[in-house]
C-alpha positions in Angstrom: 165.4 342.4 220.4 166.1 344.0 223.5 164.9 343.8 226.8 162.7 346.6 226.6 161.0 345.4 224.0 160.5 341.6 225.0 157.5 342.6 227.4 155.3 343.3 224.8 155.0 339.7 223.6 153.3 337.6 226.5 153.8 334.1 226.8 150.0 333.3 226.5 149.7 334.8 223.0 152.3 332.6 221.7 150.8 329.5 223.7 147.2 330.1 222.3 149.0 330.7 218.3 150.9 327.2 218.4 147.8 325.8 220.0 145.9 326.7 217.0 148.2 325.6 214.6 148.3 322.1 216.1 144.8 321.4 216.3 143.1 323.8 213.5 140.7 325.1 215.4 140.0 327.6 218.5 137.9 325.6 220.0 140.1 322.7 220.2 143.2 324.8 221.2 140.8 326.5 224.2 140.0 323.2 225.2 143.7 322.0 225.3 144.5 325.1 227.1 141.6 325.4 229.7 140.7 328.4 228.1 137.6 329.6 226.9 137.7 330.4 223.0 137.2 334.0 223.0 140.1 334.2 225.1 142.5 332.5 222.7 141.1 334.3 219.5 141.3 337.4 221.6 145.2 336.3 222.2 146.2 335.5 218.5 144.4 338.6 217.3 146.6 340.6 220.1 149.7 339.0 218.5 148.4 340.0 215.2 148.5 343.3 215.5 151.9 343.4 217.7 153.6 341.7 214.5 151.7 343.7 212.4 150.4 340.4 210.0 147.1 338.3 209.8 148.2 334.9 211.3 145.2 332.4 210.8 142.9 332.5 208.1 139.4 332.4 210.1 137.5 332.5 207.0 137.7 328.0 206.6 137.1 325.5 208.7 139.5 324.0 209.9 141.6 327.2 210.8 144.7 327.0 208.6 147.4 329.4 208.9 148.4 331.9 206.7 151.7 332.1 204.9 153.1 334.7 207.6 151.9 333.0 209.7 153.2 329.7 208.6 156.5 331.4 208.8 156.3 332.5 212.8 155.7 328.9 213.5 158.7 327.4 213.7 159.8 330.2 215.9 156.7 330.5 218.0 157.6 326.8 219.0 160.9 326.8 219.6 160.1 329.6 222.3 157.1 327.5 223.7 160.2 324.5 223.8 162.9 326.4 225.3 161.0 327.9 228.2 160.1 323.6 229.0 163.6 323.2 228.7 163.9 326.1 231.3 161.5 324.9 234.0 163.2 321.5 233.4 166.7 322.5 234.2 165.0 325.2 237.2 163.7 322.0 239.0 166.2 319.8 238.4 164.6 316.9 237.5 163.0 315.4 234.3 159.8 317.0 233.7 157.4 318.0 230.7 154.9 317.1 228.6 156.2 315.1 225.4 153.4 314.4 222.5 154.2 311.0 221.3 153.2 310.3 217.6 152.0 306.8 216.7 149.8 304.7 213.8 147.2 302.6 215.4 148.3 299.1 216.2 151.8 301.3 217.9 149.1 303.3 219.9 146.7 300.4 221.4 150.4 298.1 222.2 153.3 300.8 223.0 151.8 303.9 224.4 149.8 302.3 227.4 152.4 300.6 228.5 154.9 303.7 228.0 152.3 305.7 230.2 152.8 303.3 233.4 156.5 303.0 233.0 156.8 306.7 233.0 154.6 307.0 236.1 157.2 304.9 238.2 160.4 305.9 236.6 159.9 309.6 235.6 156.4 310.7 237.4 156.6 314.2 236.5 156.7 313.4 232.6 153.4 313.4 230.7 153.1 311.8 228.0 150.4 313.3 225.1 149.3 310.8 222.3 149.1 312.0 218.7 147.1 308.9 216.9 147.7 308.9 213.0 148.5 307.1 210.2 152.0 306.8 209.3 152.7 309.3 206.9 150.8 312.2 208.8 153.2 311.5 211.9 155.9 311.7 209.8 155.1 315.3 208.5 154.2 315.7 212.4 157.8 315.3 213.6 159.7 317.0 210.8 157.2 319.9 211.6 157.3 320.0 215.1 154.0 319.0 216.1 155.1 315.8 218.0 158.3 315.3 219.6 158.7 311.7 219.0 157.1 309.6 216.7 157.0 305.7 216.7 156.1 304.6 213.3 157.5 302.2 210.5 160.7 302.6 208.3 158.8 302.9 205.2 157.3 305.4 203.9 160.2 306.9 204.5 159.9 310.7 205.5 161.0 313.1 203.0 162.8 315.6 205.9 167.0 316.2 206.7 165.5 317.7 209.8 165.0 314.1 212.1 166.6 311.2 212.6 165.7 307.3 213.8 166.2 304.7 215.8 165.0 300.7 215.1 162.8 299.5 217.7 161.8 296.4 216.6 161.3 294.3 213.0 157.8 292.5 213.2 156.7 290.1 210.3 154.1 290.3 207.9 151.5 287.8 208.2 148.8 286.8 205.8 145.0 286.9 206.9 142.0 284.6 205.8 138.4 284.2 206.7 138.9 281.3 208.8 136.9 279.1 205.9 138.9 280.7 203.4 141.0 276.5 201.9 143.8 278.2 202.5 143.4 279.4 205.7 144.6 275.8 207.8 147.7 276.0 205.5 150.9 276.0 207.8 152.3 278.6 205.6 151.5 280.8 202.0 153.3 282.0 199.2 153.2 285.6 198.5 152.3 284.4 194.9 149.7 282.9 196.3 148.4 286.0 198.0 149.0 287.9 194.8 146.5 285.6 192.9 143.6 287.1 195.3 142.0 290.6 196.4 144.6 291.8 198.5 143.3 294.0 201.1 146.3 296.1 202.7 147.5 298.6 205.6 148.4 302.0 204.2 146.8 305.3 202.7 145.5 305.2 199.5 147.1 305.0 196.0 148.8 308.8 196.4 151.8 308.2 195.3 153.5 307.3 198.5 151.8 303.8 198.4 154.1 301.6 196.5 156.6 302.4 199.3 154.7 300.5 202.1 155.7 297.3 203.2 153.0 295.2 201.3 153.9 296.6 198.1 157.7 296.6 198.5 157.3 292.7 199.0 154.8 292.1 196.0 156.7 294.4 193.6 160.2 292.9 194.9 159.1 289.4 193.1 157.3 290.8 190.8 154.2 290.5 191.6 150.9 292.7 190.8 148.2 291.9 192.8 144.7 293.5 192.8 144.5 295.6 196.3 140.7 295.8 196.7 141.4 297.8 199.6 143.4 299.6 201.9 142.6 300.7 205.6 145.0 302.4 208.5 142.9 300.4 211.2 143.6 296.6 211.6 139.9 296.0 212.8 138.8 297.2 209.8 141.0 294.9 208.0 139.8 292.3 209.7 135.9 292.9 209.1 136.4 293.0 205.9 138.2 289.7 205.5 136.2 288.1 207.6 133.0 289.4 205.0 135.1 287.7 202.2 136.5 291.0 200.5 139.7 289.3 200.4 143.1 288.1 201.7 144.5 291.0 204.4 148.3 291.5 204.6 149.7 293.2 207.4 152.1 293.7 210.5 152.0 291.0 213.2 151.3 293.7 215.8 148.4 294.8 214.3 146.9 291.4 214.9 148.0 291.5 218.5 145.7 294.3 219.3 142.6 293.5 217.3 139.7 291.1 217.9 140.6 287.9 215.1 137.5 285.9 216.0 135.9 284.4 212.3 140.0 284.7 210.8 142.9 282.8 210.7 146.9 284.3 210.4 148.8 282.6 208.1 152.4 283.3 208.0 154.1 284.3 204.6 156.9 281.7 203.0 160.3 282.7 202.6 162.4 285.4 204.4 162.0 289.4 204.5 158.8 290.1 204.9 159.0 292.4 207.7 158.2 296.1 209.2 160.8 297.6 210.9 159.3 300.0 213.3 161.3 303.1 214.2 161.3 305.6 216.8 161.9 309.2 215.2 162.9 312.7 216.8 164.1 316.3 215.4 167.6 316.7 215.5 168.6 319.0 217.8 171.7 320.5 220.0 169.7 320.8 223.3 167.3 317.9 223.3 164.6 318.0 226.2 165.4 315.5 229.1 161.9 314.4 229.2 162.2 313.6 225.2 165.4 311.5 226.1 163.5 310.3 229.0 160.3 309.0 226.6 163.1 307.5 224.3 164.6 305.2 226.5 161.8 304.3 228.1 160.5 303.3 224.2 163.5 301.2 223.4 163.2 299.4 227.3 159.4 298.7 226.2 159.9 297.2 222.5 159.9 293.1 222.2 163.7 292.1 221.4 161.8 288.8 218.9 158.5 288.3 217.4 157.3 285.0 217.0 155.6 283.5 213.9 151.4 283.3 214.5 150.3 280.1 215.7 147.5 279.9 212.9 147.1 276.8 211.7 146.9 273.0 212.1 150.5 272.0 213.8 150.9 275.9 213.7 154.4 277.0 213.1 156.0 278.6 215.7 159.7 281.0 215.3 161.2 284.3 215.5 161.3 287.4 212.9 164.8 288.4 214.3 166.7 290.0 216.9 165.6 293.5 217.5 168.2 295.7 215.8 169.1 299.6 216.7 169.9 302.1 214.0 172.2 304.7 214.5 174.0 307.0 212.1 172.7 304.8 209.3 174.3 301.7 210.8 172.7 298.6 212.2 173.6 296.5 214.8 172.2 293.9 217.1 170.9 295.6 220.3 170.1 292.2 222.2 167.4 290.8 224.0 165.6 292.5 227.1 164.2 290.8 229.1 161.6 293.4 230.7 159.8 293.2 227.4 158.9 290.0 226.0 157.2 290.0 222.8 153.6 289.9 222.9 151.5 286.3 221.6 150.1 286.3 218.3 146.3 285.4 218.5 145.5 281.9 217.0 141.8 282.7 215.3 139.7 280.4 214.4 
């Protein structure tokens, strides 16, 4: 294209298309722009006719986009990202906005305190949240609707397109009502788990559950348990142990961020029962300095050790492991830091 005809596409057209597409609807994308919604749909509909194709199907709710426009995507972002990349280079500082992907637990620990370390060490950085499960912001950073993402190893996401780096590994702990016999054991078996309702974290049986953690463990000794239920948010886990539905098993973090009162963490017997949690990007040749900025800032933030839950009588106490980084498909020990001590696990009674 040449310069003469560059001017016909305006910046604002494109802003108010990928603004759609992330959030399915006009209204939202108006509201994320400061727009008011007949001005976007006025916007798309003007790049619509300037590429000559129907964009967004408005006939459904939400707003999905059609196959041409499907195909402009990509490209409609990667102008929206290069013209950040611009202003950041113009000012010569690290600015932007970076939309941060994470699952629940990742969102109520990680992303506050990302959002305060940001406002001292890089001010003019802002940081977007994108709360999700796990395999939604996956999909979200192979597609480009979140920059990073924060989210475990497993389910692993089916894209050549990013890359990873471990943040931390976390154990899996057991959870029983608190008058649940064995609830004031020191430790369980996962055999022992198995011969109860299980009640799990992770989406339901689609085909991608057998590869979260919970099920890599039981299947890996061979066990079949019944898993009465499964839920993305730990405080739903925990209501429904503590109504007797079953013994939950899940990350150690989630139990950091929820309310345990009426349960009691038990950790699991034996070694490897873990999540390793990930941060995840797009690879790229010109990578945005805020999105570099946001990394490190994730790494400084995650808890080199995790300790075992202090849950029952003469609780156990120990460490999952070093935190470990993960480059180029190679693990090493990263080392402790000290500006980000791992969080206590709550002892519930």
């Amino acid at each position: 294209m040449d310069l003469g005809s560059a001017h016909h596409y305006r910046i604002d057209w494109i802003a108010s298309f990928v603004a759609v597409a992330r959030h399915g609807s006009f209204s939202a994308a108006a509201r994320t722009l400061y727009r008011s919604q007949p001005r976007v749909s006025s916007h798309v509909a003007a790049l619509e006719r300037l590429v000559g194709q129907r964009l967004v199907d408005r006939s459904v709710q939400p707003a999905i986009l059609t196959p041409e426009g499907r195909g402009l995507l990509p490209h409609a972002e990667e102008i929206i990202r290069r013209l950040d990349l611009l202003a950041e280079t113009a000012a010569g500082s690290v600015c932007g906005t970076v939309r941060l992907g994470c699952y629940p637990s990742v969102a109520a620990y990680l992303y506050p305190r990302a959002v305060r370390a940001l406002r001292d060490t890089h001010p003019q950085v802002r940081l977007v949240l994108h709360e999700g499960p796990s395999l939604e912001i996956g999909e979200q950073v192979a597609d480009g609707g979140v920059d990073l993402a924060v989210r475990p190893l497993h389910p692993l996401v089916n894209s050549d397109r990013v890359t990873s780096e471990v943040l931390w590994r976390e154990p899996l702990v057991a959870v029983f009502r608190a008058d649940h016999p064995l609830a004031r054991e020191p430790e369980v078996t996962l055999a022992q788990a198995a011969r109860l309702p299980v009640i799990s974290i992770g989406e339901s049986d689609d085909g991608h559950s057998r590869q979260y953690e919970t099920n890599l463990a039981f299947a890996n000794h061979g066990l079949h348990p019944v898993i009465s239920e499964r839920t993305n948010q730990p405080q739903t886990l925990i209501s429904l142990v503590r109504h007797g539905l079953g013994v939950g098993i899940t990350n150690a973090l989630a139990m950091t961020t929820a309310n345990t009162d009426g349960v009691c963490l038990v950790p699991l017997a034996g070694a490897g029962f873990e999540r390793v949690v990930a941060v995840w990007w797009r690879l790229s040749e010109d990578e945005s300095p805020a999105v570099e900025a946001v990394r490190d800032c994730l790494e400084r933030l995650s808890p080199p050790a995790w300790p075992w839950p202090d849950a029952a009588a003469g609780g156990r106490t120990g460490t999952a492991g070093g935190r470990t980084r993960a480059t180029g498909g190679t693990v090493g020990t990263a080392g402790g830091r000290p500006d980000a001590a791992p969080p206590s696990l709550p002892t519930a009674v």
